[in-house]
N, C-alpha and C positions, 0 to 999 in steps of 0.2 A: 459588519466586517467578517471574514473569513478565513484565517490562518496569520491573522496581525497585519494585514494588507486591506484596504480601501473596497468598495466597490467599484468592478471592472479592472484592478490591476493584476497582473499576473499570480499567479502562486505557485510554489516552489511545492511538489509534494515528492516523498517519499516512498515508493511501496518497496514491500517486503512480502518475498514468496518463500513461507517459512520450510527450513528444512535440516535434519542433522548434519547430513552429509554434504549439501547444498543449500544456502540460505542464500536463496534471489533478491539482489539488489538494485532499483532501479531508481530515476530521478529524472523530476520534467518539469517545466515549467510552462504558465499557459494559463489561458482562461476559456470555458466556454466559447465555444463559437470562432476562434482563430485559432491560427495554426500553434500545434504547441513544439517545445524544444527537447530535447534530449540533453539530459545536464552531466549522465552517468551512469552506468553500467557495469556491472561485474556479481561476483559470488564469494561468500564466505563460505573456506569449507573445511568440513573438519575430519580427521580421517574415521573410520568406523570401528578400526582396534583401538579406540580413547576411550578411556574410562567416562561416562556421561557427565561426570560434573566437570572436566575438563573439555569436553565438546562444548555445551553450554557455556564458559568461560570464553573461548575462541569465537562461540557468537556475538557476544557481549562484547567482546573487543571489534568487531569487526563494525560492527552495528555504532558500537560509541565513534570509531576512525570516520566513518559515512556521515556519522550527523555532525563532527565535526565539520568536516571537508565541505561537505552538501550545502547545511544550514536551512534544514527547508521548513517550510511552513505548516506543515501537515506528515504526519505519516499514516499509509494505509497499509494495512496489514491483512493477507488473506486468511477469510475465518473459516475454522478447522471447523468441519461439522462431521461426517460420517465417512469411513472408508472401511473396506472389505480386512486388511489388516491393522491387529489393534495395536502392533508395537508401531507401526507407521504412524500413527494416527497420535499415538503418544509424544513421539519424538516430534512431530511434528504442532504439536500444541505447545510443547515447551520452550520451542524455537520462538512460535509466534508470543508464547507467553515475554521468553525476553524481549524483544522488540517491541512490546508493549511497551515493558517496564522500561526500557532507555527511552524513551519517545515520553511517556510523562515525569521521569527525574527530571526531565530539561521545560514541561510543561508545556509540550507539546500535543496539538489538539492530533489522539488515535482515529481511526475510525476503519473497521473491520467488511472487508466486503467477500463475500462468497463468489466460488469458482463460475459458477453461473451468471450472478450478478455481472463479474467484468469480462465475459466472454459477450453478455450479449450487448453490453456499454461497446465492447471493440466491435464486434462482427454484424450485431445485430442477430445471433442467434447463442442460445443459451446452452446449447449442447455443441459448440466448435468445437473440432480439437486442436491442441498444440500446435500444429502445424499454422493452422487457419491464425489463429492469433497472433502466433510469430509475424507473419502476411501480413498481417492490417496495422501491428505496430510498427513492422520496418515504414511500410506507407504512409501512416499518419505521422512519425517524423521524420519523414523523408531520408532513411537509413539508406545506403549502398548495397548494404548487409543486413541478413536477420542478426540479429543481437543472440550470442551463442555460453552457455547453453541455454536450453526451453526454460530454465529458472529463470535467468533473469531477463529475458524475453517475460515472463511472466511478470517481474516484477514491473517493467517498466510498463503491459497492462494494468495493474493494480492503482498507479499512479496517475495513467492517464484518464480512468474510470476513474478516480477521487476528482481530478480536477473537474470532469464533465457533470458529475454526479453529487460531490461532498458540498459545493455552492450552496448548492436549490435543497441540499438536505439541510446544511448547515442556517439555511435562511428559513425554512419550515419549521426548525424546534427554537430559534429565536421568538420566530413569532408565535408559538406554541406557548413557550414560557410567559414572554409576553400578555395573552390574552388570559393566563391565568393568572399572574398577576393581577389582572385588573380586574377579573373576575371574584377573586380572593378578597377585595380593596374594595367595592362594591356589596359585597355580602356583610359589613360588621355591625 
């Protein structure tokens, strides 16, 4: 099983393109190998003259409004690794920190993927930029329009890389645990 859902049924996932000022929300449903759906779109945002714990506060409400509304089975959250500014880089951890935190209060299976990771899950290459990715998500769910801004364009990459990606992950450390258990059960 993979997000409380069967094998080969759809799954509802969540991504979040973490941000103080912009926090990318997006939402799809789908499985592997067939076409997936666009469930929802938009950004939390907070303004920049807000004192930090009330920017954080406004993420946390926007993020709880979505998984109400959404309900999805998974959320994927982009993982903060290295950038050239480190107050960026801060704000931007702490965003993704909340969205962790609301995503497991509800016991909701996280799961963290790098810019890289769902640039090459969309595009097929690991260095696209914004642009190119906006491209392949308006196309893979068959948008009119890029989804605007590049956040939550971004987001709804994050989502559709868990759906293609989180499966075959999610079913590798079952069977992981699995073989240690019985590995463990075997050894007494």
């Amino acid at each position: 099983m993979f997000g409380g859902r069967g094998e080969g049924m759809p799954v509802r996932v969540m991504g979040v393109d973490p941000g103080l000022t912009r926090c990318g929300l997006g939402a799809v449903e789908g499985r592997p190998g067939a076409p997936l759906t666009m469930v929802a779109v938009g950004v939390v945002r907070t303004g920049a003259d807000e004192e930090l714990g009330a920017r954080l506060v406004g993420i946390e409400a926007g993020i709880e409004r979505w998984l109400d509304d959404v309900r999805p089975d998974a959320v994927a959250v982009e993982r903060v690794f290295s950038q050239h500014n480190v107050r960026t880089v801060m704000g931007t951890a702490q965003a993704a920190g909340i969205a962790v935190l609301c995503a497991a209060r509800r016991g909701l299976p996280v799961a963290l993927h790098t810019p890289s990771e769902v640039k090459a899950a969309i595009t097929g290459s690991g260095t696209a930029d914004k642009k190119q990715v906006g491209a392949m998500v308006t196309r893979l769910l068959r948008l009119t329009e890029m989804p605007k801004p590049a956040d939550a364009a971004d987001a709804l990459a994050l989502a559709i890389c868990h759906v293609w990606r989180g499966g075959a992950q999610h079913r590798l450390a079952e069977a992981l645990a699995k073989a240690k258990a019985t590995h463990k059960g075997g050894r007494r």
